[in-house]
Backbone as JSON, one array per atom type, in Angstrom:
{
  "sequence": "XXXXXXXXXXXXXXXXXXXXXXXXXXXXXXXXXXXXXXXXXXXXXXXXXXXXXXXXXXXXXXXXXXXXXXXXXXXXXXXXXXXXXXXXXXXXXXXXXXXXXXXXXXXXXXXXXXXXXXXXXXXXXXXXXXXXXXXXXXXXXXXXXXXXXXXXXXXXXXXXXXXXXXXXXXXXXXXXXXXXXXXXXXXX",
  "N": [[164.75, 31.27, 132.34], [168.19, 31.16, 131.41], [170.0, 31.58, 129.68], [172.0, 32.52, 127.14], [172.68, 34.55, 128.3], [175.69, 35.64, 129.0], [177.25, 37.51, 130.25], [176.45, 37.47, 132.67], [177.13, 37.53, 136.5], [178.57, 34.8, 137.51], [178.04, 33.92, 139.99], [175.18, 34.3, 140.16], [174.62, 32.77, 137.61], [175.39, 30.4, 138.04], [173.64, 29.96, 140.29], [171.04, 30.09, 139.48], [170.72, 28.24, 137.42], [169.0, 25.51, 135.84], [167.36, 26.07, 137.98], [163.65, 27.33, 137.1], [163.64, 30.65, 138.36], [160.87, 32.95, 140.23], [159.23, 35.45, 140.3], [159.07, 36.89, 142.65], [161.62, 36.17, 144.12], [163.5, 36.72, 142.03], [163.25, 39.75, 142.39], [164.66, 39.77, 145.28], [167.02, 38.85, 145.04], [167.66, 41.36, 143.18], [167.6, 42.72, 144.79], [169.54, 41.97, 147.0], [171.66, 42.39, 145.86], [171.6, 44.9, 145.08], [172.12, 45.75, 146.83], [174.75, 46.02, 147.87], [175.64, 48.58, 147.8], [177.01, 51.03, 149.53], [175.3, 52.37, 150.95], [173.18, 51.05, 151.42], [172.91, 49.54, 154.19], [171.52, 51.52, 156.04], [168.94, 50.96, 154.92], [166.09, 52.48, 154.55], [163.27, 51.2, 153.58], [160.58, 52.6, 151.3], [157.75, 52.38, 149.29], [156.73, 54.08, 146.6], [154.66, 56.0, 143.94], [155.04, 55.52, 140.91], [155.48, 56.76, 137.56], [153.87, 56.05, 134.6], [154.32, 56.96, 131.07], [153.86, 57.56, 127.5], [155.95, 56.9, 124.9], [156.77, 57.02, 121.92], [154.54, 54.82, 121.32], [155.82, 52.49, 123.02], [155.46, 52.62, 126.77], [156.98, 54.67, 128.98], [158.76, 54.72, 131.92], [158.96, 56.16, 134.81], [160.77, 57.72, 137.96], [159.63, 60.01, 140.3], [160.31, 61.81, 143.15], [160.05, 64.74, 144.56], [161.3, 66.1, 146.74], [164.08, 65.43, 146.56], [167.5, 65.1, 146.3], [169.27, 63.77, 145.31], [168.77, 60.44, 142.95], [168.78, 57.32, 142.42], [168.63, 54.85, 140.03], [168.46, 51.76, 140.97], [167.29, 49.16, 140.06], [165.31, 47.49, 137.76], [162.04, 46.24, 136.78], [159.52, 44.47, 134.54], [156.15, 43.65, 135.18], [153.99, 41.07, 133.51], [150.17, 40.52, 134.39], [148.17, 38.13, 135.09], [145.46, 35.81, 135.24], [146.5, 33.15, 135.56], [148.95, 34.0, 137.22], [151.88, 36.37, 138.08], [154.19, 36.99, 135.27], [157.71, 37.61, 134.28], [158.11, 40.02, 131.96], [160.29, 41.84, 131.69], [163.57, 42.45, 132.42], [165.73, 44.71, 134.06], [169.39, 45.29, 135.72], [171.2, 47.89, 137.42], [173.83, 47.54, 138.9], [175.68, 47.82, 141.36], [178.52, 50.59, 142.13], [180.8, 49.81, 143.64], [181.03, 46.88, 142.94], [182.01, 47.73, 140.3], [180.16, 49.11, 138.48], [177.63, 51.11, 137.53], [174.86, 53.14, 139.1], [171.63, 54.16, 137.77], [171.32, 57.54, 137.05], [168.64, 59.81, 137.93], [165.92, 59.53, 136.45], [164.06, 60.14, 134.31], [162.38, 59.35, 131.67], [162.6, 56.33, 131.23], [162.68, 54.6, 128.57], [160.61, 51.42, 127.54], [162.47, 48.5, 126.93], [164.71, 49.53, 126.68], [167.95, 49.83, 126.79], [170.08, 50.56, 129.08], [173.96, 51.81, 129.06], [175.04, 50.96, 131.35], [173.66, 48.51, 132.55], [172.58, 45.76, 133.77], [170.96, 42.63, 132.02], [168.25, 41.04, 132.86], [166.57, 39.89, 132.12], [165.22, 39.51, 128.68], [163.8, 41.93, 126.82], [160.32, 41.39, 126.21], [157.49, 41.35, 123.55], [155.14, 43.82, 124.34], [151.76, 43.37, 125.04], [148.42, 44.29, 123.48], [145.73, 44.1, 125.89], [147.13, 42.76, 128.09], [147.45, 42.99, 131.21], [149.84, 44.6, 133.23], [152.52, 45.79, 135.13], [154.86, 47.71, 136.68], [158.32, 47.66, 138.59], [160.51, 49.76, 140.0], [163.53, 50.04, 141.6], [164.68, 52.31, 144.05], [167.73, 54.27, 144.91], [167.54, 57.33, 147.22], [168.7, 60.29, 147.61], [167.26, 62.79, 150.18], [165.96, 66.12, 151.45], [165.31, 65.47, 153.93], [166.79, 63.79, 154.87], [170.02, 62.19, 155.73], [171.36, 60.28, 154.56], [171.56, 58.21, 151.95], [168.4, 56.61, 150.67], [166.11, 53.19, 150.05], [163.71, 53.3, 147.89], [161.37, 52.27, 146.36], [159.73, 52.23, 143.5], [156.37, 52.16, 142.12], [153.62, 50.89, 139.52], [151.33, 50.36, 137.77], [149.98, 49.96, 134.3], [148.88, 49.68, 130.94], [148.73, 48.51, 127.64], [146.87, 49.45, 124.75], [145.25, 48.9, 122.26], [144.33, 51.56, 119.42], [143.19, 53.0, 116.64], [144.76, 51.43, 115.3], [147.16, 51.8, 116.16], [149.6, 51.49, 119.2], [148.24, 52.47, 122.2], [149.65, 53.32, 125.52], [148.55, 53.23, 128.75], [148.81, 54.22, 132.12], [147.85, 52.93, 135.17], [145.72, 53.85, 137.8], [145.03, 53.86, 140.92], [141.8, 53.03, 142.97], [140.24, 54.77, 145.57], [138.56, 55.07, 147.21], [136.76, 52.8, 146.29], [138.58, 51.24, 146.61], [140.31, 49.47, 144.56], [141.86, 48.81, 141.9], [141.9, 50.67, 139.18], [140.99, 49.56, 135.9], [139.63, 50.18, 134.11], [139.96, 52.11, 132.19], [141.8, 50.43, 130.42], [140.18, 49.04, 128.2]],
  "CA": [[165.81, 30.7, 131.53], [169.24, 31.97, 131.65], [170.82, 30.73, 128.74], [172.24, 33.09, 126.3], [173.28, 35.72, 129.11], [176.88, 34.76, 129.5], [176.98, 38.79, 130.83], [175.82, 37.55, 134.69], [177.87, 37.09, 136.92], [178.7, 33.79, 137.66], [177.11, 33.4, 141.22], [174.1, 34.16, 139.51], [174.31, 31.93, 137.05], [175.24, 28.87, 138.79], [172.52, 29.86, 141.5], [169.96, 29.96, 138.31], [170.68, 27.23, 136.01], [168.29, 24.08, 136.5], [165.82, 26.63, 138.41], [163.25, 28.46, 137.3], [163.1, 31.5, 139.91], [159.8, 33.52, 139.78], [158.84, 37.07, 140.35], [159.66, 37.33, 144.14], [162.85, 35.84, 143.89], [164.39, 37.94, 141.12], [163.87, 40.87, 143.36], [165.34, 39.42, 146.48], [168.43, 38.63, 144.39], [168.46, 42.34, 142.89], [167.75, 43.91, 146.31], [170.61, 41.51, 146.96], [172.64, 42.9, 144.55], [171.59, 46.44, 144.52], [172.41, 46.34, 148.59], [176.28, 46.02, 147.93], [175.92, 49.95, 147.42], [177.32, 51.12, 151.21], [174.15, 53.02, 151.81], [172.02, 49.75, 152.31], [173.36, 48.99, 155.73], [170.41, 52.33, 157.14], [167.73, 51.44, 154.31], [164.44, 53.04, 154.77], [162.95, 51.27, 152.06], [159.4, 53.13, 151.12], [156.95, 52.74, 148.49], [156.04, 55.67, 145.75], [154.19, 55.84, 142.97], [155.98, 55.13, 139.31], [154.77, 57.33, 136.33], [153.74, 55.75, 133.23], [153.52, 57.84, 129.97], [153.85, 56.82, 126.04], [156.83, 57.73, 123.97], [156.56, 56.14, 120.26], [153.78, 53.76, 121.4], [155.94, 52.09, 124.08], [155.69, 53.04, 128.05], [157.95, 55.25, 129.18], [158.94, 54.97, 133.39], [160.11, 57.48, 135.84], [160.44, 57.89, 139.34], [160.42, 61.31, 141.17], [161.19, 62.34, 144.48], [160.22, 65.92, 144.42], [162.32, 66.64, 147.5], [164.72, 64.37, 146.37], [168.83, 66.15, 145.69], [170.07, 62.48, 144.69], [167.75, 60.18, 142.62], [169.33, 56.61, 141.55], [167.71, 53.67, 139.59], [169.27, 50.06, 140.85], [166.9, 48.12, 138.48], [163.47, 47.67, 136.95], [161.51, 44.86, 136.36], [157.84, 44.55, 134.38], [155.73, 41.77, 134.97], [152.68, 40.79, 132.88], [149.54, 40.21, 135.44], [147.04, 36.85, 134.65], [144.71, 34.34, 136.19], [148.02, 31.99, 135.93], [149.7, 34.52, 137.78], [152.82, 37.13, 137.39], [155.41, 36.22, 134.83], [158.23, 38.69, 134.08], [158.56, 40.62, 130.51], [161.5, 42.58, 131.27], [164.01, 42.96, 134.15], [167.15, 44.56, 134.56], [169.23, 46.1, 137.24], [172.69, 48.19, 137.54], [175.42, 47.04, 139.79], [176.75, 49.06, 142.38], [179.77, 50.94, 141.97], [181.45, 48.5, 144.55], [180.92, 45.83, 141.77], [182.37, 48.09, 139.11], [178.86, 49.3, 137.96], [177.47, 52.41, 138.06], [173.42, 53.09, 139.02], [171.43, 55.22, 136.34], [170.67, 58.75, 137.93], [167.41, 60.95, 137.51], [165.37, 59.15, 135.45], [162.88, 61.39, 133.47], [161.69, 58.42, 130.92], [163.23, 55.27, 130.34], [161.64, 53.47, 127.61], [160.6, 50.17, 127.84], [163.19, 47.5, 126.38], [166.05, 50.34, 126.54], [169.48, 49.03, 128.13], [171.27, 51.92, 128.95], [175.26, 51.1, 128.86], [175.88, 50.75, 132.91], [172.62, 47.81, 132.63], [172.54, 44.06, 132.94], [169.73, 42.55, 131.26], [168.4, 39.46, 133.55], [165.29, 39.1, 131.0], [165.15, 40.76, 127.36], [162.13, 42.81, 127.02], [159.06, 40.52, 125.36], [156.67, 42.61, 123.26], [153.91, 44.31, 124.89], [150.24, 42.72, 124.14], [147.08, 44.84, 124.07], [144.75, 43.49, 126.27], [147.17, 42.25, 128.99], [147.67, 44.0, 132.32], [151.14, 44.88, 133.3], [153.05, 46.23, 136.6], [156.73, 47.98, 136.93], [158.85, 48.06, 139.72], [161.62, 50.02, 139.97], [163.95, 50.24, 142.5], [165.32, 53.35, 143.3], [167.83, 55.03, 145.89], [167.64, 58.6, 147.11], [169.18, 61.39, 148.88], [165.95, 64.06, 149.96], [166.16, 66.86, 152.59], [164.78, 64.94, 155.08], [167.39, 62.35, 155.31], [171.43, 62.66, 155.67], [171.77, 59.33, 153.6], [170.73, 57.16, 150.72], [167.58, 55.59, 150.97], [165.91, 52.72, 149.07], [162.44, 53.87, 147.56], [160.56, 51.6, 145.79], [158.18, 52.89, 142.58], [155.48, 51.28, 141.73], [152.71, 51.48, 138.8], [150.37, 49.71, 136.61], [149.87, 50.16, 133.02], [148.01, 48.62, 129.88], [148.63, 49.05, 126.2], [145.41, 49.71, 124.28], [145.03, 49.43, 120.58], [143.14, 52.34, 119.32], [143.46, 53.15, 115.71], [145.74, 50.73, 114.41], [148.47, 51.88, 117.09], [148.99, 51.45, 120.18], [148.13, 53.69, 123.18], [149.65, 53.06, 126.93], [147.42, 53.53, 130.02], [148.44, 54.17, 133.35], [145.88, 52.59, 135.82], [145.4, 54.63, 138.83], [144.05, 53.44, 142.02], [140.51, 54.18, 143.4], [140.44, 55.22, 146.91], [136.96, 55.08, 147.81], [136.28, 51.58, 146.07], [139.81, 50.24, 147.18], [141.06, 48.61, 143.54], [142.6, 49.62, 140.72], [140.76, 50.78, 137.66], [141.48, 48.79, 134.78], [138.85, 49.96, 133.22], [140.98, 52.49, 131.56], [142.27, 49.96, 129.34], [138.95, 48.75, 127.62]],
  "C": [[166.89, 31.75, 131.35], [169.94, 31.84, 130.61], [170.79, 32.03, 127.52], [172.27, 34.36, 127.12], [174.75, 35.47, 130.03], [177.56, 36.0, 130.42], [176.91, 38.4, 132.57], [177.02, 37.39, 134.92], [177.81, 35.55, 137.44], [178.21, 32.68, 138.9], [176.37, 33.45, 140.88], [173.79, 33.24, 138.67], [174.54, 30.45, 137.53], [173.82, 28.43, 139.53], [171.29, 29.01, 140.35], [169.67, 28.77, 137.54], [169.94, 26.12, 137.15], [166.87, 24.41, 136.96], [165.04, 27.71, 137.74], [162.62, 29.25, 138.74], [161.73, 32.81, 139.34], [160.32, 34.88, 140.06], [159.37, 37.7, 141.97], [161.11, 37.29, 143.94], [163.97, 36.35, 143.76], [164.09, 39.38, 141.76], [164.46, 40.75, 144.68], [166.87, 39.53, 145.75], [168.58, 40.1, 143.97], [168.4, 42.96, 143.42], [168.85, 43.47, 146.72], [172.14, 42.2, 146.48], [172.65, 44.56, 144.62], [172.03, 47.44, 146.33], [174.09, 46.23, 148.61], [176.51, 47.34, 147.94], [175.95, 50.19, 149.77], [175.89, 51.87, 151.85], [173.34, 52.19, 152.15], [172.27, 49.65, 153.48], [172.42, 50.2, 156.82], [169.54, 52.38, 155.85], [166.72, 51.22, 155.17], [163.26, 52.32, 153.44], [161.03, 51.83, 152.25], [158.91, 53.02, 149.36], [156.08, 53.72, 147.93], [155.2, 55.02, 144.54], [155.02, 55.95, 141.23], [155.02, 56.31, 138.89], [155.06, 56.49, 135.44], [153.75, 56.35, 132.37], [153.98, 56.72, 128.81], [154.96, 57.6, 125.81], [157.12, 56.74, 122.88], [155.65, 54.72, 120.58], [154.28, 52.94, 122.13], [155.53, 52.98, 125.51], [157.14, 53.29, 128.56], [158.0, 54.98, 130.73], [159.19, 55.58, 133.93], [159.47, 57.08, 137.22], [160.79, 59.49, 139.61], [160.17, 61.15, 142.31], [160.81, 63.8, 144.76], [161.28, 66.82, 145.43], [164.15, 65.56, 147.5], [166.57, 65.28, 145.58], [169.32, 64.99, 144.87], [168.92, 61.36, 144.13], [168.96, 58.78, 142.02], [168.57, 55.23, 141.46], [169.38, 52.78, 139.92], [168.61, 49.19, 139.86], [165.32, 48.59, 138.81], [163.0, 46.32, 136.73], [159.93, 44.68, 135.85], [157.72, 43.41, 134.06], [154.36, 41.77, 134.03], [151.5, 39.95, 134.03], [148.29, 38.98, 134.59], [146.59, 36.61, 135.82], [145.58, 33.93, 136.77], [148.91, 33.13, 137.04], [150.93, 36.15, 137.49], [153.99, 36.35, 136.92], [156.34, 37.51, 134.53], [158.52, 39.36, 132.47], [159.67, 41.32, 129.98], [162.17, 42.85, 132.68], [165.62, 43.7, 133.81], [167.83, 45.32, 135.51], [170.89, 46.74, 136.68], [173.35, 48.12, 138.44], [175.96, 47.93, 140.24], [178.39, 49.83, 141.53], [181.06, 50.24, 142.47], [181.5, 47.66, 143.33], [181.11, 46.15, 140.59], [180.97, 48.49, 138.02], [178.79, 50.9, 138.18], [175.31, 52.73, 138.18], [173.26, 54.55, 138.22], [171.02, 56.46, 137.33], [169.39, 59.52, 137.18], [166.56, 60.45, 136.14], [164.04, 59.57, 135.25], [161.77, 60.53, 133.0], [162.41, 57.32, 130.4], [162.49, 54.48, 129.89], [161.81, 52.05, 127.68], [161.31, 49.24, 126.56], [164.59, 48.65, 125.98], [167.25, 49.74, 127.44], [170.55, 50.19, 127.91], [172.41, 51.27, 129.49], [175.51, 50.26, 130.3], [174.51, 49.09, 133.59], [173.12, 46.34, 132.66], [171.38, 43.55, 132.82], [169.55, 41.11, 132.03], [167.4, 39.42, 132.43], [165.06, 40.0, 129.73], [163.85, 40.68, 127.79], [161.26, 41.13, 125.86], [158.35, 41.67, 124.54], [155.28, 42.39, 124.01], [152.5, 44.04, 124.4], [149.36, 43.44, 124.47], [146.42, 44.16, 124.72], [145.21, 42.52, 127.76], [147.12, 43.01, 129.9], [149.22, 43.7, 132.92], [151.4, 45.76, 134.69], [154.37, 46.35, 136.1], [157.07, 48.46, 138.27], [159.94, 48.61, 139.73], [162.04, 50.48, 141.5], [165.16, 51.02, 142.81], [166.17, 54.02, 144.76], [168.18, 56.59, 145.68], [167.98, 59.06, 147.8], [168.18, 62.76, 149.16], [166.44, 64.82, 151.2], [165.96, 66.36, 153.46], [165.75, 63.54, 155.73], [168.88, 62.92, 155.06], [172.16, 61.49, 155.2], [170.8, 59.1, 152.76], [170.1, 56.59, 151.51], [167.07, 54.65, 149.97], [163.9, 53.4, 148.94], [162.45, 52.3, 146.34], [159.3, 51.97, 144.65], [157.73, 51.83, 141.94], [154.21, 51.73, 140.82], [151.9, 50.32, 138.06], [150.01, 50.11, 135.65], [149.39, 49.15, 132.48], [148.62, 49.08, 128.92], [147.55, 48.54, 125.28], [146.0, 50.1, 122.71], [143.86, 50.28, 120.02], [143.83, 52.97, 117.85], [144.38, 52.48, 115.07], [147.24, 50.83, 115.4], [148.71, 51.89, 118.48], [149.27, 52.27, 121.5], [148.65, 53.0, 124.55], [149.32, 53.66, 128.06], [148.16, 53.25, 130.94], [147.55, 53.77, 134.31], [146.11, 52.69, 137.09], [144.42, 53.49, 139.78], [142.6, 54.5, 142.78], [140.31, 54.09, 144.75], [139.04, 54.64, 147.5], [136.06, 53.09, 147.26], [137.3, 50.7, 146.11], [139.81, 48.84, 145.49], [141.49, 49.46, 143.1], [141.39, 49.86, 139.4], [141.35, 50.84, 136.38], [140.52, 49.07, 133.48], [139.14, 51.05, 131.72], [141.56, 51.73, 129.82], [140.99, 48.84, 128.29], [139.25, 49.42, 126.33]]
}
């Protein structure tokens, strides 16, 4: 539901209204969107690993790069994981410079439901429920030694938030190599 984001742009919202678009979708449209930046035309896109941590009982995000000189977030998006499926809890992305935008650079920790100024918000944040299981994607381009352009990188993570004393704690949930899942058990 789009309604009460008069903020989009207007191809977007025409596209939108009438449909709901799921979880794939809304990243086609902000790879869409986040490919107007001139370096899309030689992406590499590759999948990293996200960091999760806590900062005031939300989940904090980052991506690094360690060989990385240029580091820029196009958007983010966390979904909530079920039976029923993935639904989204929070998305938003920043708009090329081409499109009068500017993408966020070097991101350390951005807290979850933060809209930093250069942001458009396709889905306000929801609040975070103990006991569900959760995924963030952010999508991120970089400039590293090994490359003589922008590339797109892709971070990826899984997290929980765990009530443990009255407040609540957020879990990272690491993959297990040797028994090929994830371990969720973390958030117990």
């Amino acid at each position: 539901n789009f309604e009460g984001f008069p903020e989009k742009p207007e191809r977007f919202q025409q596209f939108a209204k009438g449909y709901r678009m799921n979880v794939f979708f809304r990243w086609v449209v902000l790879l869409v969107l986040a490919c107007a930046h001139s370096a899309c035309t030689a992406v590499d896109r590759r999948v990293q690993d996200a960091v999760v941590t806590q900062n005031d009982g939300l989940p904090c995000f980052a991506d690094q790069l360690p060989d990385a000189s240029v580091l820029e977030l196009a958007g983010l998006a966390v979904n909530a994981r079920s039976e029923r499926g993935i639904s989204p809890v929070w998305e938003i992305y920043f708009p090329s410079e081409k499109d009068g935008g500017d993408y966020l650079r070097s991101v350390k920790c951005l807290a979850y439901g933060t809209q930093p100024s250069t942001a458009t918000v396709v889905k306000k944040p929801e609040t975070l429920r103990p006991g569900l299981r959760y995924e963030v994607d952010l999508l991120t381009y970089a400039l590293t030694s090994k490359s003589k352009e922008m590339r797109a990188y892709n971070f990826k993570a899984n997290f929980c938030v765990r009530l443990s004393q009255g407040r609540n704690q957020v879990r990272q949930v690491h993959w297990i190599d040797k028994e090929d899942r994830w371990d969720w058990s973390i958030c117990e």
